[in-house]
N, C-alpha and C positions, 0 to 999 in steps of 0.2 A: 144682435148678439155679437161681442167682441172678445176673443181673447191676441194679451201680450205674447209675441214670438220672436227670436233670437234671428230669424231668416224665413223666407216664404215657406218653407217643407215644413219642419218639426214645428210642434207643437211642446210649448217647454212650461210645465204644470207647476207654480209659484209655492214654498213654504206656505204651510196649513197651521199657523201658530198665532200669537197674540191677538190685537184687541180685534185682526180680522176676521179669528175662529174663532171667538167670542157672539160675537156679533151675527154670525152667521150661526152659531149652536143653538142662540136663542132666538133668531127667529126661524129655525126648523122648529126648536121645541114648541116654540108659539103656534105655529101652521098643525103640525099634527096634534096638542094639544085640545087647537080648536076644531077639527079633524073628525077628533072623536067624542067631541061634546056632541057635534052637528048628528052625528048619528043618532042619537040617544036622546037630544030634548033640542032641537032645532030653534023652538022659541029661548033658550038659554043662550045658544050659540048667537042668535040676533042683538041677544040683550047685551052681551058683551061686546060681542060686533060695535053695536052703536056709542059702545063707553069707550074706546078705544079705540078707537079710528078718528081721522082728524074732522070733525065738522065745524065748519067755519062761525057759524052763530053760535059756537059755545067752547073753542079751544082759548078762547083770550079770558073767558068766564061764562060757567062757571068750572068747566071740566079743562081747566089747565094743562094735566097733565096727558092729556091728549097729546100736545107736542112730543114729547117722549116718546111714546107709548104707540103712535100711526105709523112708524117704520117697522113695526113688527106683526102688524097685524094684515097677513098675505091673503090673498083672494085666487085662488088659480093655480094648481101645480104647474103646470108649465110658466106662468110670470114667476109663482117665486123661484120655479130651479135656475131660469133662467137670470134672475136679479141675482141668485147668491154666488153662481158663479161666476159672473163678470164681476162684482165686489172680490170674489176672494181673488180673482186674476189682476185685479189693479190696484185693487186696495192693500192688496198683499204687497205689490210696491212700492206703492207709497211707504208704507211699512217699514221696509227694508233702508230706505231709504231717510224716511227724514225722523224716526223710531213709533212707538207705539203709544207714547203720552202723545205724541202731536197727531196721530193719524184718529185717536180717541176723543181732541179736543176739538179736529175739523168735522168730526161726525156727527158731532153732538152740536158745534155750531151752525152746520148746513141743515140739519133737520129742526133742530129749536128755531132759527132764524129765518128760515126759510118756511116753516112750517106760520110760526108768527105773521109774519110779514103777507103770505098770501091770503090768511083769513085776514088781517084789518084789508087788506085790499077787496075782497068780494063783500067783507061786511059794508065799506062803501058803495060798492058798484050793485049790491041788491036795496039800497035807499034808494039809489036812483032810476034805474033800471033792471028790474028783477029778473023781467026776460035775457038779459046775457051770460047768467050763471042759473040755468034749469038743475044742476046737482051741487051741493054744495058741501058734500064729503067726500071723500078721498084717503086710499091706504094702502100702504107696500114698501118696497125698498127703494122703487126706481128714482125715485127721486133722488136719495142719496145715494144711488149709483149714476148720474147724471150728474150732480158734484163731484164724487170721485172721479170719473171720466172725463171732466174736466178742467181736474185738476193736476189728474195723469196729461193729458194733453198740453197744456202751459208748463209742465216744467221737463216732458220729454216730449217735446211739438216733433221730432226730427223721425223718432223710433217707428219701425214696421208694429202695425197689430193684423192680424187675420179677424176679416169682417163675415160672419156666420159662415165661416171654415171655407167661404171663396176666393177668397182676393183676400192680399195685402194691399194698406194701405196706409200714410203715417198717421202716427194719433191727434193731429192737431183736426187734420181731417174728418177720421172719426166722430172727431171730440164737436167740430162745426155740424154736424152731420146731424147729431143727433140733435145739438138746442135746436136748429132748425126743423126737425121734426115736433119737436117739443110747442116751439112757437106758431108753425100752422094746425098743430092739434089745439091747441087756446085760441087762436082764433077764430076756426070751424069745426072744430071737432065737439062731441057729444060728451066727452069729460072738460071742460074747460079749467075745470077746480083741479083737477088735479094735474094735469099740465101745468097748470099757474104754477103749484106747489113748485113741480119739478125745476122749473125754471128760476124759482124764489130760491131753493133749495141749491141751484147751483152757482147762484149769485150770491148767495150767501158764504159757500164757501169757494170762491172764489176771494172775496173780502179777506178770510179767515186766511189764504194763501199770497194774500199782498201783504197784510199789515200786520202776523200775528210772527212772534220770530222763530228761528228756523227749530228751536226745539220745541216751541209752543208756549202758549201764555203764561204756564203753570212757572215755568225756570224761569219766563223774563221776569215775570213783578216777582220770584225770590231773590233772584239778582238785584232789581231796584231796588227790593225794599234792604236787603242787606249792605248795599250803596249807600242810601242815604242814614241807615247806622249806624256805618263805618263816618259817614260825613258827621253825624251828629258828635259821636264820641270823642273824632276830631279836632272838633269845633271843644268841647266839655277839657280836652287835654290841652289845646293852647291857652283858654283861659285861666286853667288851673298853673301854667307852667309865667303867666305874664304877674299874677299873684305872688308864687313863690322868687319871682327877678325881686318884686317892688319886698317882699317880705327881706332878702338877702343884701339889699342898697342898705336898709335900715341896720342891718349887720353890721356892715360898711364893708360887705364881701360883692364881689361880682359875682353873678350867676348866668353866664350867655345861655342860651336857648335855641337853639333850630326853631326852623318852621312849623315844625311839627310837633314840635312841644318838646324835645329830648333835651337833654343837659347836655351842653359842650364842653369836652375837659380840655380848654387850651390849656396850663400853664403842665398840664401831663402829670398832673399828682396825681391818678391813677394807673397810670402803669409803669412799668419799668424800662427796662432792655427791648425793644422793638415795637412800642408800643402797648404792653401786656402789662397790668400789675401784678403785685408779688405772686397771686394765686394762678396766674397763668390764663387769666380771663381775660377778654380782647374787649376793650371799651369802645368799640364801635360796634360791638355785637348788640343792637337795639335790644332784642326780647332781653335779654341781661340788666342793662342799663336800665328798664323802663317795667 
């Protein structure tokens, strides 16, 4: 258990707002929802249990939507209070920091990808060897607080965090501390699968924090694809503007041209006194011209 601190004394409690308390409302609601199923028809709370929670032989098919669906489905008051509040203390940074479409698209890609990626790996490793994955489901946050955590770590390696309210120490630290807990629980520990997941889940978004840009995937491909728009129309206005030269030679009039497809008015038969014709309009004023 880790929270962010401004100096070893105070403890300094991060905004309780976007996709962090999003995410953290609905997995309470999920937790006490299923809460009080368990009371009441315990074989129900099972049935759902096992549709939603990640199991490796059946989240790539046929119950896909497992991927989603496994980080909300908690096992344990003390794991989930404790996962929601190290998410809301780092995740809430993150937050703050790079906004809340990106902190929503590294969620979804640490959990989807990382969720993926560890079931095709045990569905390998139980053809070949069954015995080294004896459980082969797995469900909770941690994992996507083990992405978080280390992705809080790689871009504030330097910053104090207080380590279960003993010691400070910096988050790169932390951030090592735990894959490596992570990585000896996969190799001898009694949850293997869901270790894997955690560690899948943090290399995932990991990925998602090298290669995705700093507002998130959603703005880059609108940005590219409005890029190459703007290039096509471009492209559509010089053609149209090399047409209208060859249509104006036939006139037996010149027609110069920019680069960019605009009319050139060398001989200044559009404007008058400084440039401006009679209306007072500035013929280099493109949107006007074009």
């Amino acid at each position: 258990m880790a929270f962010r601190s401004n100096n070893p004394i105070s403890l300094v409690f991060p905004p309780f707002r976007g996709v962090t308390r999003r995410i953290i409302l609905i997995a309470l609601c999920v937790y006490l929802g299923m809460a009080a199923i368990g009371l009441f028809s315990p074989v129900l709370a099972g049935v759902l249990m096992s549709l939603f929670e990640l199991r490796a032989d059946q989240a790539l098919h046929p119950l896909i939507w497992e991927l989603v669906t496994y980080p909300f489905m908690g096992d344990g008051l003390l794991s989930v209070a404790f996962a929601l509040l190290s998410l809301w203390f780092f995740g809430s940074a993150l937050e703050e920091e790079r906004g809340s479409r990106w902190l929503g698209e590294f969620f979804l890609a640490a959990t989807l990808g990382g969720g993926a990626i560890a079931s095709a790996l045990v569905q390998v490793a139980i053809r070949q060897a069954p015995e080294l994955v004896p459980q082969i489901w797995t469900a909770g946050l941690w994992p996507a607080v083990l992405a978080v955590l280390v992705a809080y770590g790689r871009i504030h390696a330097e910053n104090p965090v207080k380590f279960n309210f003993l010691f400070t120490l910096k988050a790169k630290y932390l951030a090592a501390i735990y894959v490596l807990f992570y990585v000896g629980l996969a190799l001898v520990g009694g949850d293997r699968f869901g270790a894997l997941t955690a560690l899948c889940n943090a290399g995932a978004g990991y990925g998602f924090l090298v290669l995705a840009p700093r507002r998130g995937f959603r703005v880059g491909v609108a940005e590219r694809w409005f890029a190459v728009r703007n290039w096509y129309y471009r492209v559509k206005r010089r053609r149209a503007a090399k047409k209208f030269t060859v249509y104006m030679r036939k006139q037996g009039k010149d027609a110069p041209i920019d680069e960019d497809g605009h009319y050139v008015d060398t001989e200044g038969t559009l404007g008058g006194k400084q440039g401006r014709s009679a209306n007072g309009r500035d013929p280099n004023d493109k949107p006007w011209m074009n």
